[in-house]
N, C-alpha and C positions, 0 to 999 in steps of 0.2 A: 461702512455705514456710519454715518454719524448719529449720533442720539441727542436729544434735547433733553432733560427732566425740567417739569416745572414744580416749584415747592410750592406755588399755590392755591389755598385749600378753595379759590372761587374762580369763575370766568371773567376774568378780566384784565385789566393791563399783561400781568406776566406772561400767561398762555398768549396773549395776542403780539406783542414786544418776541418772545422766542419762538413762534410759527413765523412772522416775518423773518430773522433769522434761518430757520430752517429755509422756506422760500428763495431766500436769496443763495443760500450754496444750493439748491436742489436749479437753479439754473444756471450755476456755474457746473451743474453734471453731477450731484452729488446725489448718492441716496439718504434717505434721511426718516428719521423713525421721532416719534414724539409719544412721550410720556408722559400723564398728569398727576400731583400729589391728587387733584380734585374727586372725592366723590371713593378714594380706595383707603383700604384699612391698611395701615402703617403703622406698627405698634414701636414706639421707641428700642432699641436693645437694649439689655439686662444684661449683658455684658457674664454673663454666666458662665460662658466659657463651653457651651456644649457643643456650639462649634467648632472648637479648638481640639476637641476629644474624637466629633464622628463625621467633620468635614460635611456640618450644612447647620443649617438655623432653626430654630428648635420651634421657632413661630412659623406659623404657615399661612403667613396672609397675602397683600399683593405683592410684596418683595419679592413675593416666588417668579411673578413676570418680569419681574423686570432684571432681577441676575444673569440670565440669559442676555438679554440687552446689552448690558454691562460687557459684557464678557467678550463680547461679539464686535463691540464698536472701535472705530480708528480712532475717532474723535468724540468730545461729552460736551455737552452747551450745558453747565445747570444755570437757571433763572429762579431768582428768587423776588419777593416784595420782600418788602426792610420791614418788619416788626422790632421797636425798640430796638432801633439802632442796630440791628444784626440780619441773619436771617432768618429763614420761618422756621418753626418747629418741626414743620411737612420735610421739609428739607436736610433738616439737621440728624431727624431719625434714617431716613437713606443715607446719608453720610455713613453713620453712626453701623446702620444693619449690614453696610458692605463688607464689616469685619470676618462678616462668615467666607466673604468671595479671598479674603486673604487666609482669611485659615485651610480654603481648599489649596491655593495658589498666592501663597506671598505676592510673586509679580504680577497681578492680574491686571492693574492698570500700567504695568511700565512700558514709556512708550507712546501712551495715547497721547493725544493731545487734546487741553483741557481749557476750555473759554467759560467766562464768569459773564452772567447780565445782572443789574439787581434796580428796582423800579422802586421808588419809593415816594412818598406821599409829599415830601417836600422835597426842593432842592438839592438842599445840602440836611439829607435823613437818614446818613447811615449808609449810603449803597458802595463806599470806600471799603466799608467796616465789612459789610458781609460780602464782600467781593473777597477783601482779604481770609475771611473765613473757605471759603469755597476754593481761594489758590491754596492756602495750607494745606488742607484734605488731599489735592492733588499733589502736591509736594511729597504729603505722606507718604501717598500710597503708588508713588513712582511716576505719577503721568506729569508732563511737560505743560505748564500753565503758560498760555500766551495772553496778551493783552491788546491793546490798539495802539499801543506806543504812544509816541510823546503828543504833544498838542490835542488833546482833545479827550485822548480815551487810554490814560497812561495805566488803569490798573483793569480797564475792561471798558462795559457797555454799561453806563449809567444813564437814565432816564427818570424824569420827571412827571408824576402821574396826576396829579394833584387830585387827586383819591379818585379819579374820575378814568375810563377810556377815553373820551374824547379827550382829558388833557393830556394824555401819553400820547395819542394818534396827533398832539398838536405841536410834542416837545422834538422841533426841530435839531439841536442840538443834539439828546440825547439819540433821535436816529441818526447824527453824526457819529457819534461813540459806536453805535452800533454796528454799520457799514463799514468802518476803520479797523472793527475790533473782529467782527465775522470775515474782511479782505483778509489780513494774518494768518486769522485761525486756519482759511483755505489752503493759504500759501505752505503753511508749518504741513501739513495734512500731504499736500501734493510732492512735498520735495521726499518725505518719508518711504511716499510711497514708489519713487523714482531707486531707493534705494536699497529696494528691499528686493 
């Protein structure tokens, strides 16, 4: 199964830019599960460490659906918009609350394969930056970050939204990044699974 998380707190570009990704491996045969920061309680970690002590999270909000997802998946799509230059907050607390999924299972994402999107209001707003943010995480925590390679989509799937839907749904280019960077991610996914 792959899984999408989107880190944005509204409907618009992100959740629409990563359902088309999902879409497009779900007809290359894929199954494929979507998740929204939108609209659920996600309380930052506090880093308290109670995890570490009784193997689970000491907060009980929507994190609790989504671990199981985590846990479950081949592959992780997270999407995020650029807020100053980085990624969203929605975002960065799921990062952040997956500590409890390593304190049951250090290896809990090694292995996965991990694709970065990030949509941002201008151009050139940051989606390098919190692209980079999202591969480190997977670095971290052991899963394999792939990108779209060279000429187009060298650190992922950047898009241009210009605060609008319709300007995402217009930015040909970044559904070039897109296409190039979700082709990979299939390919990394399908050879894994050839070998297991």
């Amino acid at each position: 199964m792959i899984l999408g998380i989107s880190g944005s707190p509204r409907k618009q570009a992100t959740e629409y830019v990563l359902n088309e990704a999902l879409s497009i491996l779900e007809d290359k045969g894929f199954q494929t599960e979507f998740f929204g920061s939108r609209g659920k309680n996600i309380n930052p970690c506090k880093h308290c460490d109670y995890c570490m002590r009784n193997k689970e999270c000491i907060q009980k909000d929507d994190m609790q659906n989504l671990y199981p997802l985590i846990t479950e998946a081949e592959g992780i799509i997270m999407a995020t918009p650029v807020y100053n230059g980085g990624l969203s907050a929605q975002l960065k607390a799921i990062m952040d609350r997956c500590r409890a999924l390593g304190a049951i299972d250090y290896d809990f994402m090694r292995y996965k394969v991990g694709m970065a999107i990030a949509i941002g209001g201008d151009r050139i707003g940051g989606q390098e930056l919190a692209i980079q943010q999202i591969t480190t995480f997977y670095i971290l925590t052991g899963a394999i970050p792939v990108s779209g390679g060279s000429f187009g989509a060298n650190t992922g799937a950047t898009l241009w939204s210009q605060d609008t839907l319709k300007g995402v749904k217009e930015d040909e280019q970044g559904f070039r990044s897109l296409r190039k960077t979700v082709k990979r991610f299939a390919v990394f996914i399908e050879n894994f699974e050839m070998k297991k």
